[in-house]
Every structure is written in C-alpha cells, then in structure tokens.
C-alpha positions in Angstrom: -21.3 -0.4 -2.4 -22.7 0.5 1.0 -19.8 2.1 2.1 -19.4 4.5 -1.0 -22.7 5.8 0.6 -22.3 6.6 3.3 -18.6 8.3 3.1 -19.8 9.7 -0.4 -20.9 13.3 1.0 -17.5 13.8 3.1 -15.6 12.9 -0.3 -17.8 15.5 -2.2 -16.7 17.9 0.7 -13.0 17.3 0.1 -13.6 17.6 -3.9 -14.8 20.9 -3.3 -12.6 22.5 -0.7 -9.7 21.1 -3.7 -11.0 23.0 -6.1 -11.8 26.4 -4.2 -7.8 25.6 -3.1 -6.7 25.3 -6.7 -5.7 28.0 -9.2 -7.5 31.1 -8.2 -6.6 33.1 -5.4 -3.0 31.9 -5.4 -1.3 34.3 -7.1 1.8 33.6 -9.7 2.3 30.7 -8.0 -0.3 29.3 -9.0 -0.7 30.8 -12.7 2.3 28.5 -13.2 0.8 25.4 -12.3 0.1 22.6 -14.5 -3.7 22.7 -15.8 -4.3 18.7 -16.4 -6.3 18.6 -13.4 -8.3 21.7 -14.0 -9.0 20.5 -17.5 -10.4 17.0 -15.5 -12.3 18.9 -13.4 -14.2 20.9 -15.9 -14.6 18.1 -18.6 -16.6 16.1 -15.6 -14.5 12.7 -17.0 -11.7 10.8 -15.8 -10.0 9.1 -18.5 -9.0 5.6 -17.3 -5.9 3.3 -19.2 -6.1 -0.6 -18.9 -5.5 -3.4 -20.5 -8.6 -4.8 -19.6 -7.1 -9.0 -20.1 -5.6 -8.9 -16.3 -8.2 -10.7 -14.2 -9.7 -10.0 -11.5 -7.8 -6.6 -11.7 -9.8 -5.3 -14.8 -11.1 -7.9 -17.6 -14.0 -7.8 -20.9 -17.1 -9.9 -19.6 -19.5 -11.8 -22.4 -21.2 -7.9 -22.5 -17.9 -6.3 -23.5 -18.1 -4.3 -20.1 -14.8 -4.0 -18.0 -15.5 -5.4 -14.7 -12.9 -6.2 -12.3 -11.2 -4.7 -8.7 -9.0 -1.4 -10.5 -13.0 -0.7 -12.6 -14.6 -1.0 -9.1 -11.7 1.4 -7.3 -11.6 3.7 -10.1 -15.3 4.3 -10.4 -15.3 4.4 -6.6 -12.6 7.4 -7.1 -14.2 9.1 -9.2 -17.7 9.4 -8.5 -16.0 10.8 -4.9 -14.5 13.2 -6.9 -17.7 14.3 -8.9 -16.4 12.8 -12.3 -17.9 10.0 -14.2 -15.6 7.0 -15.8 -14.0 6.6 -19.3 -12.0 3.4 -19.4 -9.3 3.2 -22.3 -8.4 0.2 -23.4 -4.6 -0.5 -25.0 -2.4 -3.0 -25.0 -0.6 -3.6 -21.2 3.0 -1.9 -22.7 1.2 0.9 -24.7 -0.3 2.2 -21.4 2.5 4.5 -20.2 2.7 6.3 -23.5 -1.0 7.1 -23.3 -0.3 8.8 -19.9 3.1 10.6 -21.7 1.0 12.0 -25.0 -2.0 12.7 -22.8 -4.6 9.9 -24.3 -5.4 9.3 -21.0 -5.1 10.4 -17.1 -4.4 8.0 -15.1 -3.4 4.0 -15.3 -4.7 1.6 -13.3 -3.2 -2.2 -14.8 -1.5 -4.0 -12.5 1.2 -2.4 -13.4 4.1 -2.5 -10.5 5.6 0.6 -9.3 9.3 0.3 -10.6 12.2 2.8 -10.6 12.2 2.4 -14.1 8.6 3.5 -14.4 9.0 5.6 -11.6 11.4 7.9 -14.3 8.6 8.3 -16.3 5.8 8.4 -14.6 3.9 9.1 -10.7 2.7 6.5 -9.0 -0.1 6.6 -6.4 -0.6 4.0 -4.0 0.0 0.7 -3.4 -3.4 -0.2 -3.6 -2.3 -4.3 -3.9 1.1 -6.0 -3.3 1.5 -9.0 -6.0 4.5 -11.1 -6.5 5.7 -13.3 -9.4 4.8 -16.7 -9.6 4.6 -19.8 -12.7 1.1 -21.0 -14.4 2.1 -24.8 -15.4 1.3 -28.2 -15.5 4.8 -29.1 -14.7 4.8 -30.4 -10.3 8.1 -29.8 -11.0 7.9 -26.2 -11.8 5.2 -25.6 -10.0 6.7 -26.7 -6.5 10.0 -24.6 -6.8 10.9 -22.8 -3.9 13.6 -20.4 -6.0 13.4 -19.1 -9.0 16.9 -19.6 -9.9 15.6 -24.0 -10.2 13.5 -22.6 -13.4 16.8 -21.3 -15.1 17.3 -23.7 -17.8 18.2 -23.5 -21.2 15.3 -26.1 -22.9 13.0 -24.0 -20.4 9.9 -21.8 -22.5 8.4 -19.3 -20.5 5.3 -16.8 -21.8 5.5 -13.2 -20.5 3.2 -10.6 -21.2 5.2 -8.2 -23.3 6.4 -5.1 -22.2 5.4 -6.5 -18.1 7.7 -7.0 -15.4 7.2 -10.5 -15.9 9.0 -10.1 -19.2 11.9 -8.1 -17.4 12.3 -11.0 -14.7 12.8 -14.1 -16.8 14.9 -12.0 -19.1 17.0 -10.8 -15.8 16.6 -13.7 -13.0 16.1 -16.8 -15.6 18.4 -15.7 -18.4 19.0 -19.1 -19.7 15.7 -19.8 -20.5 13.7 -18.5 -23.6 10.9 -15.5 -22.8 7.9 -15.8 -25.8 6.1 -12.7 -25.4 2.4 -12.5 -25.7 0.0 -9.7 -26.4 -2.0 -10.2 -23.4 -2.5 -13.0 -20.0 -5.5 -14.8 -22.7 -2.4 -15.5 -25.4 -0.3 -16.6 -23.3 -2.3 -18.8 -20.8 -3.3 -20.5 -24.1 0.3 -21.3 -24.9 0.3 -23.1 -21.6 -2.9 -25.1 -22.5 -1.2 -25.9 -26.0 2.0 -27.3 -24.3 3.8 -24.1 -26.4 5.8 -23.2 -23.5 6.6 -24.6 -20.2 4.4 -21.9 -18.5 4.0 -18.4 -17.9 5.5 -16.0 -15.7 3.0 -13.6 -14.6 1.4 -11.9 -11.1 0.3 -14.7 -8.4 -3.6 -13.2 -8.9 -3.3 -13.7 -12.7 -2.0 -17.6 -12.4 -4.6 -17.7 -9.2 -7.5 -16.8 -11.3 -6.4 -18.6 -14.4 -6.5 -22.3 -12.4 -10.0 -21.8 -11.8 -11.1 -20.9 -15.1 -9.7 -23.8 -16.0 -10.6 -26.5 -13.6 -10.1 -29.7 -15.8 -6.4 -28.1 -17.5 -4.3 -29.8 -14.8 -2.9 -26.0 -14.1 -0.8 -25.3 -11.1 0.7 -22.6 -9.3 3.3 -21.6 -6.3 2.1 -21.6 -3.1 4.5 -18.3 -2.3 5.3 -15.8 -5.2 9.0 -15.5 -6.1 8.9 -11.7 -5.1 7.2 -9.2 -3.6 5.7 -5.7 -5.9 3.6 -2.9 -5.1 0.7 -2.3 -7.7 0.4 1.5 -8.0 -1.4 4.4 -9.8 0.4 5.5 -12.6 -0.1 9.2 -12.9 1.6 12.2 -15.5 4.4 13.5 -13.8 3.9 17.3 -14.3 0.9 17.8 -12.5 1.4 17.3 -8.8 -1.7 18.9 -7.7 -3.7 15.3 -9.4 -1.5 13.1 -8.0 -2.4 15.0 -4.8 -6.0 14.6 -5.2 -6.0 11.6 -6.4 -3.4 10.2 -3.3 -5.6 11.9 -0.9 -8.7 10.2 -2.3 -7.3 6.5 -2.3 -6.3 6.6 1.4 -9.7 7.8 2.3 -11.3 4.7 0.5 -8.5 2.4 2.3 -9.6 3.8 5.6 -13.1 4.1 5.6 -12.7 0.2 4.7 -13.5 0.0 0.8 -10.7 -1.0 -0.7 -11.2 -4.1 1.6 -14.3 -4.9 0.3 -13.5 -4.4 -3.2 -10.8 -7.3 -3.1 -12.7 -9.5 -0.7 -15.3 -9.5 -3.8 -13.0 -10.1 -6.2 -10.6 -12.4 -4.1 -13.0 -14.3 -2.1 -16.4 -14.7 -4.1 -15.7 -16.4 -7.9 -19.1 -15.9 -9.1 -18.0 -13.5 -11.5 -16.1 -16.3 -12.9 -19.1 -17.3 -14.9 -19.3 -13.7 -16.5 -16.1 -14.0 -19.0 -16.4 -15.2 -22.4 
C-alpha cells in the first residue's frame, strides 16, 4: 500500500476541488442535479455491493472479512475520496437491484459491462478484462478450442445464476442443460460431485478454483472462449459520481496501483490459506 501513500494527498486535493465544484455556486443548473453523490459525501461512507463468493475478485476469509482485488480497489477509492468502506453483501443477480432501489452505491462483482446492463445501469472502468472458460475434470472439455465442441445435448453445465455465464451456455451451447447455482462455492461443488460436467464461469474463478483444489483432478482452458470487460456498476441518474468515481480509478491505474493490486492477488497465492 506504498503507493496509496504517497499519491494519497494529490487524491485528497482532487476530492476537495470536486466538492467546492459541486452544487453551490452553480446556479439552477445545478439545483437540478441529482443529490446521491452529495448525500455520499456527507454521510463519510461508501456503500459497496458484492457477492463476496468470486475469488480473488472479493471472497469471506475464515474471519468472515471480505478480502480480495475489487475490496482492495474499492477501499483504495475511497479512502482517496475521504470516505470509509461498507461492503454489502447479496447474492451475484440481486446486486443491480440494490444499485436501482438505492441499498447501495456502487457494485463492484465481477460483473461484465453488457448492453444489457448497460440499460440499466453506469459502468465505470474496465478495471480487468476476463473471458469465459470450463472448470472440469473432463481433458476432453477442458482442451476445446471452441465453444461450439461443448454443445451437446447429455452435456451438464453449472452457471452462476443471474451471470453471464448463465446467459452464454443458454445462448452459445443451447443444447446442453445450464443448472444454476447460488454462488462459484455451489457450483464448483457440483463439479467435485460429478453433478455436472463442469462449470462455465470467468477464467480467474476456474484459475483460482484448481488451486484450492490441488488433489480434485480440476482443469481449465489455456485461452478463455471470449473476451469481457469487468466494470463499475454505478446508478444511472447521477453523472456527477460516476464522474468522480471514473476520474478516481484512472488516477489509481496510472500512478501504478491497480497493477499491484492484481499482481497480489494474481501472482502471490498465499491468501489461499485464508478461506474456510
């Protein structure tokens, strides 16, 4: 956290020239401008949605803490913004809602940036591009170099419901059955069972998931299937957060910190030993 440091002050600079910018002094414009961020700004907390089961993007360790590379980004974003951290944890698919009924104010889940979403929701970012890939101990599956070989009838893959994993067996493997699970632990488990033939999910989820389980047999692709942008998910009627909170993650992407979060949490698994 060396570099939080050190760039810390010229963050707390930007936070402040923001908020002298911000509603007063700005006339009706202003007056008629959303008041999320305002209400952020004075509450001195950043409410946070995850799912908290998507390592090493956010996960529960053996203390129930959330620990993973969105906590470390989003603590890094806040505290340059003068606001401490309130993580909210829901299920992956209930985490747009929260945004929509205000429950929270921001999302950070691995959650790719989709048109779909897009509709619904801002999107900051990308902070990490992902790509879908297979968790199995099938060779077979595991060394398919389309996804269209996977298309099979007597196929079972597990999907985390309401993800984009779910949407792409359902769209690009349609002959195959999807078996939705609640979250990545559920349905790594059906893999370990022999339930299904293996899950669809992001190439960092199945990455992660070989090497807490060494002695499974688990496989994964050595290229994703696709390419996806993990963003920010932000409410839509407030573009004077998204462009605080924009202006803030490129600052932590240039001054190098975004490259040291995922170097800890991509390149050191000691933290490994921390989940239940």
């Amino acid at each position: 956290m060396r570099l939080l440091h050190l760039f810390l002050p010229i963050l707390l600079v930007l936070s402040q020239l923001a908020c002298q910018s911000s509603p007063a002094g700005s006339g009706g414009h202003a007056s008629a401008a959303p008041m999320r961020l305002q209400r952020i700004l004075a509450s001195g907390e950043l409410r946070v949605g995850l799912s908290g089961n998507q390592p090493p993007l956010n996960m529960t360790n053996k203390n129930g803490e959330i620990i993973g590379l969105e906590v470390d980004l989003m603590k890094a974003l806040a505290q340059s913004m003068g606001l401490t951290t309130r993580f909210v944890v829901k299920p992956f698919a209930d985490l747009i809602p929260a945004i929509e009924n205000g429950e929270v104010d921001v999302v950070i889940s691995g959650m790719t940036i989709t048109p779909e979403r897009n509709a619904r929701v801002a999107f900051v970012g990308p902070y990490f591009i992902s790509g879908k890939s297979v968790l199995t101990k099938s060779a077979k599956i595991a060394s398919a170099d389309s996804a269209t070989l996977l298309n099979h009838a007597d196929r079972r893959y597990a999907v985390l419901s309401g993800s984009t994993s779910e949407a792409f067996v359902e769209q690009v493997l349609p002959k195959a059955v999807s078996v939705p699970a609640k979250d990545y632990d559920a349905a790594v488990q059906m893999v370990l069972d022999d339930q299904v033939d293996a899950m669809i999910a992001d190439f960092p989820i199945c990455q992660l998931s070989i090497l807490r389980h060494p002695e499974a047999g688990l496989s994964t692709l050595m290229t994703p299937f696709t390419i996806e942008p993990l963003g920010i998910a932000l409410p839509a009627d407030d573009p004077l957060l998204i462009n605080l909170i924009e202006n803030y993650l490129n600052t932590l992407e240039n001054t190098g910190l975004l490259i040291q979060f995922k170097a800890k949490w991509f390149s050191d698994g000691s933290w490994i030993s921390e989940l239940p």
